[in-house]
N, C-alpha and C positions, 0 to 999 in steps of 0.2 A: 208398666204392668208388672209386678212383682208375682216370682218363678213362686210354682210350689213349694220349694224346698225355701225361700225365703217366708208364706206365708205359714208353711210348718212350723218355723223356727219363732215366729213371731207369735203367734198362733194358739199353737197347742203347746199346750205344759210339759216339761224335758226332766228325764229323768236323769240325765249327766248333763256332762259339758260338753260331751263328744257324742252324740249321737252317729250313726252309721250314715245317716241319709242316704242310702240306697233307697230312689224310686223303680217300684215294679209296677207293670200295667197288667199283668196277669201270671197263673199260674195253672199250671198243669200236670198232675202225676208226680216226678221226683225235683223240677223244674218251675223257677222263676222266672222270669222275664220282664227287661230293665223297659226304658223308652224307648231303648234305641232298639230292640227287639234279642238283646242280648242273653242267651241261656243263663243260668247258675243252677247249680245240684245243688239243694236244698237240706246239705249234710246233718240238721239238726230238728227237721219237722215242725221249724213254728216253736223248738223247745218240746221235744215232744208231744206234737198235736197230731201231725199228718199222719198219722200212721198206713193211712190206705193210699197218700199220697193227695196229692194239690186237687178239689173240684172233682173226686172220684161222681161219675156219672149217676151212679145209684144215689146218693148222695142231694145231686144236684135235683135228680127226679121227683124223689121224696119232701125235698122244701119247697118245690115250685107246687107240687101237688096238695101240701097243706096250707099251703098261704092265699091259695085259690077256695079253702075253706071255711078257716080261721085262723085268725094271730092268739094274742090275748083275751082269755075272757073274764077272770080272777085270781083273784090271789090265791097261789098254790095249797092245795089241800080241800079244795070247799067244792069245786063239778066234778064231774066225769069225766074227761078228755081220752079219747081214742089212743092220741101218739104217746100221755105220759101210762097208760094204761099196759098197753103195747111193750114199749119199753121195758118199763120194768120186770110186767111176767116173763119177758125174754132175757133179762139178767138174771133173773131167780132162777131161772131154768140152769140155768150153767153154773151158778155157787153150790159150795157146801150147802146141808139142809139147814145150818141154823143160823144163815144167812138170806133171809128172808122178806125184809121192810127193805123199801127204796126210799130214801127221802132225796127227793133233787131239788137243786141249789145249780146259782148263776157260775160258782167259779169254784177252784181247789181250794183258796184258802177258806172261803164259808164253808164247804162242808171238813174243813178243818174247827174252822170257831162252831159247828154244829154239831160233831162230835166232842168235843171239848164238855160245852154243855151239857149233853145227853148223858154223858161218861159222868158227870159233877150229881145231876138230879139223881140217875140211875142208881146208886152208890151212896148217895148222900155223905159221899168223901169230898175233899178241896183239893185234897194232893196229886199232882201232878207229875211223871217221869216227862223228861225226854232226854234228846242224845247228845252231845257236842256235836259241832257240827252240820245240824237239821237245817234242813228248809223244809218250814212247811204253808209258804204265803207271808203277807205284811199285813195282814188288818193285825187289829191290834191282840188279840187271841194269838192267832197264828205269829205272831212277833215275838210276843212271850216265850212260847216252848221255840223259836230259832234257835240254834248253839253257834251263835257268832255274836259275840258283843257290841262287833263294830256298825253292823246293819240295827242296832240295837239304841243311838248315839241319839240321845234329843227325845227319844218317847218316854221316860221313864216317868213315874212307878208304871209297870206293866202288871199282871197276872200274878199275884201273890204265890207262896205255893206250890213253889217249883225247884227242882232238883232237875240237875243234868248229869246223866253217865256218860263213861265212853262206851263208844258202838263196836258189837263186836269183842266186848272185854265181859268174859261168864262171872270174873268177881264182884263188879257192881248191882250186880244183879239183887248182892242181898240190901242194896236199895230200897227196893220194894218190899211191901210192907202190910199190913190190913189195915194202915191207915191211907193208901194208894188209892184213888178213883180211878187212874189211868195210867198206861204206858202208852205215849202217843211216837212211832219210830218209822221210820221211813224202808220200805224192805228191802232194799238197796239200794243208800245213799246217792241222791244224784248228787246235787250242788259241790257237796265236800270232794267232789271230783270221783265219784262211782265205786263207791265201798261196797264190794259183795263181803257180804257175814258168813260165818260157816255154820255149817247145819246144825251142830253141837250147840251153837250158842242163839239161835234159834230155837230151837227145842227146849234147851233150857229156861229162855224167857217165857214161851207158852207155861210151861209146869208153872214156873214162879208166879206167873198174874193166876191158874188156874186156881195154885194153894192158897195165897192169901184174897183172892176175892176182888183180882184189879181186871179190868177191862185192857184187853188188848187191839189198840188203834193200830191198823199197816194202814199207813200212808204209800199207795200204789198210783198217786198220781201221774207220777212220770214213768214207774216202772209197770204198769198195770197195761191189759191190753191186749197181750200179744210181743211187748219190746223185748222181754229180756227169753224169748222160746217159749213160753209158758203163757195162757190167758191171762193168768194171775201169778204175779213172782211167787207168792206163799206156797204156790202147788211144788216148788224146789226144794220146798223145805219138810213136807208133811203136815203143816197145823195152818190151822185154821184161826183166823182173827176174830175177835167180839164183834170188832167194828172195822170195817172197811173203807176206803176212800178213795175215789175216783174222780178223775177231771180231765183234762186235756183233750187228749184222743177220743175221748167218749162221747165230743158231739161229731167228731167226722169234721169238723172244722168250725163248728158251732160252739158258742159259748153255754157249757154246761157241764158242773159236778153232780157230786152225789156223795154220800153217808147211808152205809148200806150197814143193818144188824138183824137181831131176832124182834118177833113180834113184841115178846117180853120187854127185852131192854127197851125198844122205839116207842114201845106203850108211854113210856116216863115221861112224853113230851104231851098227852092227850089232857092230862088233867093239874092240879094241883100248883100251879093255874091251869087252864089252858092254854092252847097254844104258846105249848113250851119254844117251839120256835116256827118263824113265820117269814116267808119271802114272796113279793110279789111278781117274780118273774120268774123263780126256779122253777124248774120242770115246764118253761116254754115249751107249746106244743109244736111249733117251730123245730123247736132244738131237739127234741123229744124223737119228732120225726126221722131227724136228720143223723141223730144218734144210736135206733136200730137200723137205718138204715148200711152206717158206716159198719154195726157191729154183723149184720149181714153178711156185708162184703167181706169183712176181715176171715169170719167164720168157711163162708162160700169160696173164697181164691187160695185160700187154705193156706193164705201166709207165713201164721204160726211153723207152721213144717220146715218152711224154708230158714227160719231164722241163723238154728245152729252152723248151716253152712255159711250163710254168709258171716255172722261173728267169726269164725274160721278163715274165710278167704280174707278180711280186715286185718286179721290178728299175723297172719302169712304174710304179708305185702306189706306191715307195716314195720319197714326192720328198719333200724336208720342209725350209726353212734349215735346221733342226737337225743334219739329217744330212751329215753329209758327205762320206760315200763308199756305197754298194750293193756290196759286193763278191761274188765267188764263182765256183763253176763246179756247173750245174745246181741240186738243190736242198742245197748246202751253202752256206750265204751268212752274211754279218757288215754288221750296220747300224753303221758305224761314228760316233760322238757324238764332244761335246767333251771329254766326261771321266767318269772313274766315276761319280761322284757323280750327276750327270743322268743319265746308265743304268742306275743304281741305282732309283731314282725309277719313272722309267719302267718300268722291267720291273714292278718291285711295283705298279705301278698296270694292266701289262696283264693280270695275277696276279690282280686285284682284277677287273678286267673278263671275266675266260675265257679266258685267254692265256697259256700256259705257255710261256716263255721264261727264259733266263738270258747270262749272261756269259762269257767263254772266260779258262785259265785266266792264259795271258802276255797276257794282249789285254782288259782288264775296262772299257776306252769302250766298247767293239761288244758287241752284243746277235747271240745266235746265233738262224738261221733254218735249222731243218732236219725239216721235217716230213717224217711219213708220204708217201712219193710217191705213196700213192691218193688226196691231197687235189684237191680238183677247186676249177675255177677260181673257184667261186662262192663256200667256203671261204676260198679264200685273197682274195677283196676283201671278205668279214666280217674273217679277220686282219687285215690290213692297215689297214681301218678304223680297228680297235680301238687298233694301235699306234701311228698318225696320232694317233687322238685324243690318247690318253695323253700322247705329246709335245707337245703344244697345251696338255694341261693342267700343264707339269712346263716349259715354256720360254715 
């Protein structure tokens, strides 16, 4: 009888040569657990998904009670459904006011290739920004504006029409252009290993898409939410995005994004053709459910408040010669090392100890730090411990 971890491998489609193969049987709160009924702190949320933490209870209540209703009953956009209804009036409630249309979608990177579009018709421009260093998904949209060549190896021709700046640099800016459809930018870089911008150059790029006429895309997939103190990172900065982007955290544990703009721009997708864009599971009433329900709780435990201190008690406890940078903003952060190889080590030994971590994917010295934000402070100087040691034992 061949093991799971053997029919996994045979199995299902691998995206390395080294997969993790850690099996878990369950999960709860900040916490994994293997076969053997083994804890791990879940230091990175799924990649930034957990944000309320593993199976939060509201969560679980909200799916059991729609699925005892209905699942699927069309393709997105065409009935009424209560939970995509629900949902969305309850994120319009908390944005700016001229962010107002919800479009939902299965994952981050479609409501990346679905702003892309909206941004192309909207504008009836083809030109495209993005940043060096981007992640914004693999379909092949979102492949295109990456700024990493090497994730880039084997698809080509991608997405015509594209220029890349550096992030965070005010002189690229006169990049842009009235021949721009879009700046598509991440509002603080995760992958590239957790680049906060400075508010100057922020501001500067709203002005810039304002005067010449470009649509500005924040991609707040990973940083959106609640992760970095703020619901929304843009609220650190003062401006407001054309187009917004959300996914991860946003179903509570469920698979589901979203492309969020004004009436106006989102109108571009209704006509000339129709159904400028079309998904048959986005805005699952399922996920839809399961999605206010997480943003609920996130709102209700009052999270968000807590964030600043813990980014503080991380940044406090994480001292070490080895390290050589703490970076971040609230709980999204990057322990920056001397090289892969030692943060290779290290993570597999905090792995080893109950410590789910990993590496970012243009940035593989830093070790990512993005847990659940119900972790409390007492959690996080057990983490913290654990990754101190690890480095004492690897340097």
């Amino acid at each position: 009888m061949p093991t799971l971890r053997q029919l996994f491998l045979a199995n299902n489609a691998q995206t390395t040569n080294f997969p993790l193969l850690l099996e878990f049987e369950r999960a709860e709160g900040i916490y994994m657990y293997d076969a053997e009924g083994k804890p791990y702190i879940d230091l990175i949320s799924g990649i930034g998904v957990s944000n309320i933490g593993h199976r939060n209870p509201k969560v679980v209540e909200a799916i059991k009670n729609q699925v005892d209703k209905y699942m699927h009953l069309m393709v997105y956009g065409e009935y009424v459904q209560t939970p995509q209804v629900r949902f969305a009036e309850k994120l319009v409630s908390l944005m700016p006011d001229n962010l107002q249309s919800v479009y939902f979608v299965n994952s981050g990177t479609e409501a990346v290739e679905g702003a892309l579009k909206l941004a192309k018709r909207y504008t009836g421009r083809t030109k495209i920004i993005a940043c060096h260093n981007a992640y914004h998904g693999s379909t092949h949209g979102a492949l295109s504006v990456m700024g990493n060549d090497e994730f880039k190896r084997g698809y080509g021709p991608l997405l015509p029409d594209i220029d890349f700046i550096r992030f965070d640099n005010i002189n690229d800016l006169s990049l842009i252009t009235e021949e721009t459809a879009c700046v598509i930018i991440e509002t603080i870089q995760g992958e590239a290993g957790i680049r906060v911008p400075e508010i100057t150059y922020m501001q500067a790029l709203r002005h810039k898409c304002s005067q010449t006429g470009t649509l500005l895309i924040l991609d707040e997939i990973q940083a959106g939410l609640g992760r970095t103190g703020k619901l929304f990172a843009f609220e650190h900065y003062g401006i407001v995005p054309d187009i917004l982007l959300l996914a991860k955290a946003l179903g509570g544990g469920m698979p589901i994004g979203a492309f969020i703009s004004s009436n106006e721009i989102m109108g571009a997708l209704k006509d000339n053709p129709i159904l400028g864009h079309i998904t048959t599971f986005g805005g699952h009433p399922v996920c839809c459910a399961a999605g206010l329900a997480a943003l609920e709780a996130l709102l209700a435990e009052k999270l968000i408040d807590q964030v600043a201190e813990k980014e503080a008690l991380f940044k406090q406890l994480l001292v070490h010669p080895a390290i050589k940078q703490v970076r971040g903003k609230g709980l999204m952060l990057a322990i920056e090392l001397e090289n892969f190889d030692l943060n290779k080590k290290i993570i597999d030994r905090c792995i080893e100890n109950g410590i789910i971590t990993d590496w970012f994917l243009h940035c593989d010295n830093a070790m990512r730090i993005a847990p659940p934000l119900i972790i409390s402070l007492e959690q996080i100087n057990t983490a913290c411990q654990i990754i101190l040691q690890s480095i004492d034992y690897h340097h």
